[in-house]
N, C-alpha and C positions, 0 to 999 in steps of 0.2 A: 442357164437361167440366172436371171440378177437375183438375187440375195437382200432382199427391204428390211431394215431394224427396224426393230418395234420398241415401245419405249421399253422395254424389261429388256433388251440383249445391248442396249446402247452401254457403256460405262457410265457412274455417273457423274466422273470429272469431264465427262464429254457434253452431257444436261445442262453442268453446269456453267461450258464457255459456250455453248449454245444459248443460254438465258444471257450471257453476260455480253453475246454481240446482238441479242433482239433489245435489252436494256441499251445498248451503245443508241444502235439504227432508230428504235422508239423517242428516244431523248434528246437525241439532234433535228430528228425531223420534230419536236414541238418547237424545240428554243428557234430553227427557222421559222416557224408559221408564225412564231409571237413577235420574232422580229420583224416578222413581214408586215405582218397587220398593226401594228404599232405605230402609233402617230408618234411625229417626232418630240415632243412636246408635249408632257403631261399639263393641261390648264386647268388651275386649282384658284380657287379666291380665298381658301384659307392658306395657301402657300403665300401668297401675296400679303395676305394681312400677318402673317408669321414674319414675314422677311422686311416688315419696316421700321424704319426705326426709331417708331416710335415705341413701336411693341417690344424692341428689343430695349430699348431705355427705361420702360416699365418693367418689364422681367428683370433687369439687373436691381433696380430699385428696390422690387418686392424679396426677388430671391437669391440675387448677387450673381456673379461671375458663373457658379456653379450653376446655377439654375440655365442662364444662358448657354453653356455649354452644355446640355442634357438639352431645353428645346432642339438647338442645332441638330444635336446627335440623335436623337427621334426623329426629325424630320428626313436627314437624310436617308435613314432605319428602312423611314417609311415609303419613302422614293423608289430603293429598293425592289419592293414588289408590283413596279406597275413597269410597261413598257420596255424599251431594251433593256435596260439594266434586269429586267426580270429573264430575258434572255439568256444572260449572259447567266446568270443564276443558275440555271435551269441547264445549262452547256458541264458546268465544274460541279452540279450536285449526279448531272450522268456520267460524267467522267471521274469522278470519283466512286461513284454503284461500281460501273463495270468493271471498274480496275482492280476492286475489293472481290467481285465475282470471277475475274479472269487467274487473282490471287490463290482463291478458294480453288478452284479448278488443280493450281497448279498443286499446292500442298495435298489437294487429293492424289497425286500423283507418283508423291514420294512414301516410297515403302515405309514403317516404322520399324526402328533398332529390334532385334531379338533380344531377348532378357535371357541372363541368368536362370537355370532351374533351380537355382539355390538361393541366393541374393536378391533378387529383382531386379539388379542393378541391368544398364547395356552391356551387351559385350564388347570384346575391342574390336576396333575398326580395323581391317585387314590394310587398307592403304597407309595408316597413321603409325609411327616407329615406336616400339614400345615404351622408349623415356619419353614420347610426348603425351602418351596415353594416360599417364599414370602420373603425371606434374603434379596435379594441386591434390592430389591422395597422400602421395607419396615427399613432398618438399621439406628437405631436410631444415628449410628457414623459416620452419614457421614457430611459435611460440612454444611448442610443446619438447619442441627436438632439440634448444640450447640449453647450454651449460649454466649456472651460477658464478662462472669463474668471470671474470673482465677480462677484455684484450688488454692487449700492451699498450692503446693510445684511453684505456676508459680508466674513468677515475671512480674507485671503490668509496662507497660511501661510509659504507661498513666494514671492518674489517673483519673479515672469516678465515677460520682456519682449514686443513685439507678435507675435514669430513662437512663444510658449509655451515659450520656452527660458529654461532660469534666470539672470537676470540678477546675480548674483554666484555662478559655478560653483566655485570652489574652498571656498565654504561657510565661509569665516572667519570670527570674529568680529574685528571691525574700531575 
């Protein structure tokens, strides 16, 4: 006998690439239907009384350069949401869903680190070599871990003696 999952036995990183290919199939078959039925040519008489230029030498009159470039940029804004261009819209907002669900699926996937019963911290990774494990815990270069002393190429500001103490403390010049 065949063996049917039910939704409780399914996983549910499995729910979740299943949502994320009915998301794909649902969202390409709209943005075809819109393109299909889409006249090629949105006909507006306010697109036409926007794009003349007369309108456009009034708008710059009234509210300069800026203003003209903000009409433009609305109108095209608004082009946008009709006809193919809404298509095309409608293609990169399901393609973008799905891929963010196929995402989600996968990180369901990956187990999470065991924690320390002490720490909370992860424990180490059996594949990774123990000096790589322990780098930025452990980095002998970081501010805490030098000396006060100068190399041989640094130039001392101050002059210190062996115990880091300043060797002419009243700071005169002499």
């Amino acid at each position: 006998m065949s063996e049917t999952k039910t939704c409780a036995t399914v996983p549910q990183h499995e729910r979740m690439r299943y949502a994320a290919m009915a998301i794909l199939v649902v969202g390409l078959l709209a943005a075809a239907l819109v393109f299909c039925l889409s006249p090629d040519e949105v006909a507006l008489d306010v697109a036409g009384i926007a794009g003349s230029k007369l309108y456009q030498h009034n708008l710059a009159l009234i509210g300069g350069h800026a203003a003209v470039n903000a009409a433009r940029f609305d109108d095209w804004f608004a082009s946008l949401w009709h006809g193919r261009p809404l298509a095309l819209i409608i293609v990169l907002a399901t393609i973008g869903i799905a891929a963010a669900c196929f995402w989600v699926a996968h990180m369901m996937t990956i187990p999470p680190l065991p924690l320390h019963a002490s720490g909370g911290e992860p424990t180490d990774d059996a594949l990774l070599e123990e000096r790589d494990q322990h780098g930025d815990r452990h980095d002998r270069d970081d501010e805490r871990g030098g000396d006060d002393v100068p190399g041989e190429r640094e130039l001392s500001l101050v002059e210190r003696d062996a115990h880091g103490q300043r060797a002419h403390p009243h700071g005169g010049i002499e």
